[in-house]
C-alpha positions as CSV (number, residue, x, y, z in Angstrom):
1,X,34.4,14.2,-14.2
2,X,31.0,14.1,-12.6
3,X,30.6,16.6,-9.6
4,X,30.5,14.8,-6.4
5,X,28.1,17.1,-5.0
6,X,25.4,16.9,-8.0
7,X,26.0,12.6,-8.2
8,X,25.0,12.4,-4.4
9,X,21.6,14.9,-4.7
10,X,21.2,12.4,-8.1
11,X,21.7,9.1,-5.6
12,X,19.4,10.8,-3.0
13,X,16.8,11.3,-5.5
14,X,17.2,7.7,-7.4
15,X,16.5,6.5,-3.3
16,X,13.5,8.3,-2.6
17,X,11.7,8.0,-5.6
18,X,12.3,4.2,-4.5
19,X,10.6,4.6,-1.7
20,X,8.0,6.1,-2.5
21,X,7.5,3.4,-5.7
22,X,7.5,0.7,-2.5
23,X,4.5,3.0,-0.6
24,X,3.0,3.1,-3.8
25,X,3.6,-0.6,-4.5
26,X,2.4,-1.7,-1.3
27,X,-1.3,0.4,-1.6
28,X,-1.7,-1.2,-4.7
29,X,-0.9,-5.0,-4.0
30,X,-3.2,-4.3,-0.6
31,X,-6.6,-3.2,-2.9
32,X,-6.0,-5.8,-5.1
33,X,-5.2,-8.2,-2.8
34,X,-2.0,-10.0,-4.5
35,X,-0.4,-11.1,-1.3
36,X,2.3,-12.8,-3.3
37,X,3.7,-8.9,-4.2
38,X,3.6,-8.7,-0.1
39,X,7.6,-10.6,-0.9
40,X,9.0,-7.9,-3.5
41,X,7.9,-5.4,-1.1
42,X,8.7,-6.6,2.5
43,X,12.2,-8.1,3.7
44,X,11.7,-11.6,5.4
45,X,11.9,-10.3,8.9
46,X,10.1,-7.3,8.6
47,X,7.8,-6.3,11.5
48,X,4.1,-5.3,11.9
49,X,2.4,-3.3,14.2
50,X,-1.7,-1.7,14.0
51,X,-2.1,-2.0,17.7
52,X,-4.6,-4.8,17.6
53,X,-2.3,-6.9,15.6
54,X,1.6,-7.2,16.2
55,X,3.6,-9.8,14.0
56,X,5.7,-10.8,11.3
57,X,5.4,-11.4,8.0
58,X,3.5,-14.8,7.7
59,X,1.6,-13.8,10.4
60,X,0.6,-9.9,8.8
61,X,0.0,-11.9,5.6
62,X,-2.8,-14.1,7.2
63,X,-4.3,-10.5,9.2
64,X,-4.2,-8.5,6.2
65,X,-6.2,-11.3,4.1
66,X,-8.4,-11.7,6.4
67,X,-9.0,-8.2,7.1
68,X,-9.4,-6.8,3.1
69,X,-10.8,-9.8,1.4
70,X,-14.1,-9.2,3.3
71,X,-14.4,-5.8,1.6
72,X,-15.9,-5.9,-1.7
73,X,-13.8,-2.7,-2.9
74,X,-10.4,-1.2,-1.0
75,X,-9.2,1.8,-1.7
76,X,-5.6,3.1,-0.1
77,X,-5.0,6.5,-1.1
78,X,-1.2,7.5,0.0
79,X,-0.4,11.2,0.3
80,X,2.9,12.2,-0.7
81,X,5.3,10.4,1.9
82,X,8.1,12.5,3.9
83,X,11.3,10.2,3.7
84,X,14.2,10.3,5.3
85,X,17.4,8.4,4.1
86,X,20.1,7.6,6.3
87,X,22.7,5.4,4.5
88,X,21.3,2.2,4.4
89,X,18.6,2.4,6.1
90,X,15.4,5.0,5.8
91,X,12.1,6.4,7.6
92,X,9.1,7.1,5.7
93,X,6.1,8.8,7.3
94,X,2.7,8.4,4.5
95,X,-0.7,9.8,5.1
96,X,-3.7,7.8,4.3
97,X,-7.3,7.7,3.3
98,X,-8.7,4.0,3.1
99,X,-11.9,3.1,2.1
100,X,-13.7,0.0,2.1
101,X,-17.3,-1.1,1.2
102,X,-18.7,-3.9,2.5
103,X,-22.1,-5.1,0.8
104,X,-24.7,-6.2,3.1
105,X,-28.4,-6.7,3.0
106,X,-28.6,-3.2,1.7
107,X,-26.7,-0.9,-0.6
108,X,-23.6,-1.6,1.7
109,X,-21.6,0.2,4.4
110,X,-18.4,2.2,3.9
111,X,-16.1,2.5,6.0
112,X,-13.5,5.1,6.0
113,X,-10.0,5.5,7.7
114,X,-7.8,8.7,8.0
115,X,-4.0,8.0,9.2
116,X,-0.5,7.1,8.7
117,X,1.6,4.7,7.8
118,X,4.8,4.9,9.7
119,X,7.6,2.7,7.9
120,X,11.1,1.9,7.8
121,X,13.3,0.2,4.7
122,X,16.6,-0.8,4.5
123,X,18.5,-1.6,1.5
124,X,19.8,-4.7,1.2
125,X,23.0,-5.6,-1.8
126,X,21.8,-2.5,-3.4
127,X,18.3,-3.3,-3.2
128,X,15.8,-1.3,-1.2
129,X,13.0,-3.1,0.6
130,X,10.6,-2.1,3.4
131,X,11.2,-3.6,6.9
132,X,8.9,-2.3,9.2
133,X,5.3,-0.7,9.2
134,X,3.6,0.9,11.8
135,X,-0.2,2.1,11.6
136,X,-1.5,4.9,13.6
137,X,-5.4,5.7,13.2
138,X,-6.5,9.1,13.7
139,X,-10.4,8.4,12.5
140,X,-12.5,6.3,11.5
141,X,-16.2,6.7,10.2
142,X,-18.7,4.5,9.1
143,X,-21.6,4.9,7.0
144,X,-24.7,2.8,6.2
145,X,-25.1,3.4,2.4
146,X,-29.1,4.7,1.1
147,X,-28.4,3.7,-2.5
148,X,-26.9,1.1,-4.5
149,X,-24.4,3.2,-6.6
150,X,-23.9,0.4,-9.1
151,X,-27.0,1.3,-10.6
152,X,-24.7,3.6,-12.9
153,X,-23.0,2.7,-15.9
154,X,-19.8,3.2,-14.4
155,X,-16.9,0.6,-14.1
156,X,-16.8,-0.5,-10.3
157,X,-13.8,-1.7,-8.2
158,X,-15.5,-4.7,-6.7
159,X,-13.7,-7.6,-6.7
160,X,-10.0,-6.9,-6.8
161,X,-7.6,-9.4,-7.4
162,X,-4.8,-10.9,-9.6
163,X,-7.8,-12.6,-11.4
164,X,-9.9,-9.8,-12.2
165,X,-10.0,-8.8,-15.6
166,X,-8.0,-5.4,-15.5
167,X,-5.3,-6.2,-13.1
168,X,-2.6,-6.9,-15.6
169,X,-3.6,-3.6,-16.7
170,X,-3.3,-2.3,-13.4
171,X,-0.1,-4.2,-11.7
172,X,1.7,-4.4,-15.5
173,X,5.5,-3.8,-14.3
174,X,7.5,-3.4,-17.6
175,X,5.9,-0.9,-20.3
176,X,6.8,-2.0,-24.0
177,X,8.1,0.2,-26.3
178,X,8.2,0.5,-29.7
């Protein structure tokens, strides 16, 4: 018989590395700008709130697109996220770096974001979902780029999106195995 003790830190665990797959899920929808995924990762009434923009869900989708598709690359770097699970319901506090290029006349400006995303999830018939984000900005900097760094023989992230060549690389759900 399994002990009760060990199957609830198992069920505790199962939950948070949940959430922190939807934190995870929702940085990477966001730089590649898939705003169908915004639906596995949201409940229908969740709520939005960055200060200058309050709203739901139809109305985040058309601020968000509007917002990141005028960046040529996005980057959403999550730190680990501190979660706590109450039943049903949970609150997940995430640290951020964001940064976002914008090509101009020039080289391009980058501008870079430090803060937190404050959320909260419920699960729903066993499945958890987030319902609520919150986005607090501690700083922002912007700089006017000196040099084109696509000079290199690097592979860029310009141009995210479901149609880019390595997203089903990038947003590939199932792994086959052999």
């Amino acid at each position: 018989m399994p002990d009760p003790v060990q199957a609830s830190a198992l069920a505790a665990l199962i939950d948070k590395a949940r959430l922190t797959e939807l934190v995870g899920e929702y940085a990477n929808l966001i730089d590649w700008i898939d705003w169908d995924r915004l639906d596995t990762v949201f409940w229908p009434d969740a709520a939005f709130d960055f200060g200058m923009f309050k709203g739901d869900i139809p109305e985040y989708r058309r601020f968000v697109a509007d917002l990141e598709e005028g960046y040529a690359r996005r980057f959403h770097m999550f730190g680990l996220p501190v979660i706590a699970v109450h039943g049903d319901s949970a609150r997940i506090d995430a640290l951020c770096v964001i940064v976002c290029r914008t090509d101009g006349s020039g080289p391009g400006t980058d501008d870079t974001f430090w803060g937190r995303y404050l959320f909260a999830a419920e699960r729903r018939d066993g499945e958890w979902r987030l319902s609520r984000l919150t986005y607090l900005l501690n700083l922002h900097e912007r700089v006017e780029r000196t040099q084109d760094d696509r000079v290199q023989p690097m592979l860029f992230g310009d141009g995210l999106s479901p149609e880019h060549p390595l997203a089903a690389i990038a947003i590939e759900r199932e792994i086959e195995h052999d």
